[in-house]
C-alpha positions in Angstrom: -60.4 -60.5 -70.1 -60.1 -64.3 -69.9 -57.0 -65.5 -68.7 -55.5 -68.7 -70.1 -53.2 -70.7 -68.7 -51.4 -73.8 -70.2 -49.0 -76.4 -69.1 -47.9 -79.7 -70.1 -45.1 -79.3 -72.2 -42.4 -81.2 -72.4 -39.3 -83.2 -74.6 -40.5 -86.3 -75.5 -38.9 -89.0 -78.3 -40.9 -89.3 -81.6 -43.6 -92.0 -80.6 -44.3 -90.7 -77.5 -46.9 -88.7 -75.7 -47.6 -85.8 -73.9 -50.9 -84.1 -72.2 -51.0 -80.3 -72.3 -53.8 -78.3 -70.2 -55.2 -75.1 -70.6 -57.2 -73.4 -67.7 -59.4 -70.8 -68.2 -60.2 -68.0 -65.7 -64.0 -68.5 -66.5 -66.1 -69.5 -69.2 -67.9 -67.0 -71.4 -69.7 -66.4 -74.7 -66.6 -64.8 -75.7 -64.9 -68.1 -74.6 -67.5 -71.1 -75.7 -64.6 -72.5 -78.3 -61.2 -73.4 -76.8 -58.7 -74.1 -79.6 -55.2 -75.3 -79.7 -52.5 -74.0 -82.0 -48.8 -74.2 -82.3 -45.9 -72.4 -83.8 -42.8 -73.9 -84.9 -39.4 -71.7 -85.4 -40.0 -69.4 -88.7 -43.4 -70.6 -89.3 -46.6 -68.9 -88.9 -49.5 -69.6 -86.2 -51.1 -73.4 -87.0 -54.3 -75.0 -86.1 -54.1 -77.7 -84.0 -57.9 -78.8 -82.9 -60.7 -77.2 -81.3 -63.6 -78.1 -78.4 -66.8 -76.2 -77.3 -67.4 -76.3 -73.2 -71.2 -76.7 -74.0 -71.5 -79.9 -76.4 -67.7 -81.3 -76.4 -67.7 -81.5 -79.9 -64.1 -81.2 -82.1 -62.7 -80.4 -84.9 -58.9 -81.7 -85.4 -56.1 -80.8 -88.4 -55.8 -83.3 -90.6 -51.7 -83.4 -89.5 -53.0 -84.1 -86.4 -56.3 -86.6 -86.9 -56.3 -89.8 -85.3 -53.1 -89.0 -83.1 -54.2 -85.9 -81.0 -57.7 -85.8 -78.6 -59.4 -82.9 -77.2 -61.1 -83.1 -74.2 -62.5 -81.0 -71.3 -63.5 -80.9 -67.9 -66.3 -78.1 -67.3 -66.0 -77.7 -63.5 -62.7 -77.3 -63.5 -62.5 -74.8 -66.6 -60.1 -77.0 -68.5 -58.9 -78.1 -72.0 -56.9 -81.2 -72.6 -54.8 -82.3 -75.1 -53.7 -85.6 -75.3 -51.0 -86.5 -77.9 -49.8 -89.6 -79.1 -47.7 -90.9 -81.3 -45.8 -87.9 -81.6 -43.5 -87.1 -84.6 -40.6 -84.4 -85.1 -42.9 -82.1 -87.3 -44.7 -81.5 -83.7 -42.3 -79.4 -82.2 -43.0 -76.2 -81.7 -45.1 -73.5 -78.9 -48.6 -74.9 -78.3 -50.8 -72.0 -77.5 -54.3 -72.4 -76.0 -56.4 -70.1 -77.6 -60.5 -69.2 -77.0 -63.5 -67.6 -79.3 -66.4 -67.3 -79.4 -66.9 -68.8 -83.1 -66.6 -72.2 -84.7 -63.4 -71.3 -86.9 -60.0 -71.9 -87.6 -58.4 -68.7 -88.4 -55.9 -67.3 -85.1 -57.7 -63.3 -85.8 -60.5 -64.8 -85.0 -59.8 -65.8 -81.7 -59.2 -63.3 -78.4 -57.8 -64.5 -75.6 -54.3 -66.3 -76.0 -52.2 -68.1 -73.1 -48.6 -67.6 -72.9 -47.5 -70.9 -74.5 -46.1 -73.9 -73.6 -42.9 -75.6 -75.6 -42.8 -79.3 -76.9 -40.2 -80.7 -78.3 -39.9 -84.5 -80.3 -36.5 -86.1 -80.6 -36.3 -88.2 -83.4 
């Protein structure tokens, strides 16, 4: 199975930014989407954005369009995500997540890192 590994996190005042990474063990069919989500205390699993290793395209949340950018590097197996202008309503664990679909739903994706926390001051 695909391991995922992500760092980056951080606490950062609201306005700020932060760059997370997420490095994948190897890239696969399984794995051709890489997708960010994030969990904030007594919420449920959000999406966040998602890239494809082949083509680079993305897909963001609207919460997060215009502030947040996906990118990746292919020969090092890594997903990037660069946030900016951060606000409060960010807080929470950012998972990096990988499928081998074009969705936004967490079931549909199978191979989860462990998390990484971020936390905006306001």
């Amino acid at each position: 199975q695909v391991q995922l590994v992500e760092s980056g996190g951080g606490l950062v005042q609201a306005g700020g930014s932060l760059r997370l990474s997420c490095a994948a063990s190897e890239r696969t069919f399984s794995t051709q989407v890489m997708a960010w989500f994030r969990q904030a205390p007594g919420k449920g699993r959000e999406f966040v954005g998602r890239i494809t290793w082949r083509s680079g395209s993305t897909y963001y949340a609207d919460s997060v369009m215009g502030r947040f950018t996906l990118s990746r590097d292919n020969a090092e197996n890594t997903v990037y995500l660069q946030m900016n202008s951060l606000k409060p309503e960010d807080t929470g664990v950012y998972y990096c997540a990988a499928s081998a679909w074009l969705l936004v739903d967490p079931s549909t994706f199978t191979s989860w890192g462990q998390g990484t926390q971020v936390t905006v001051s306001s």
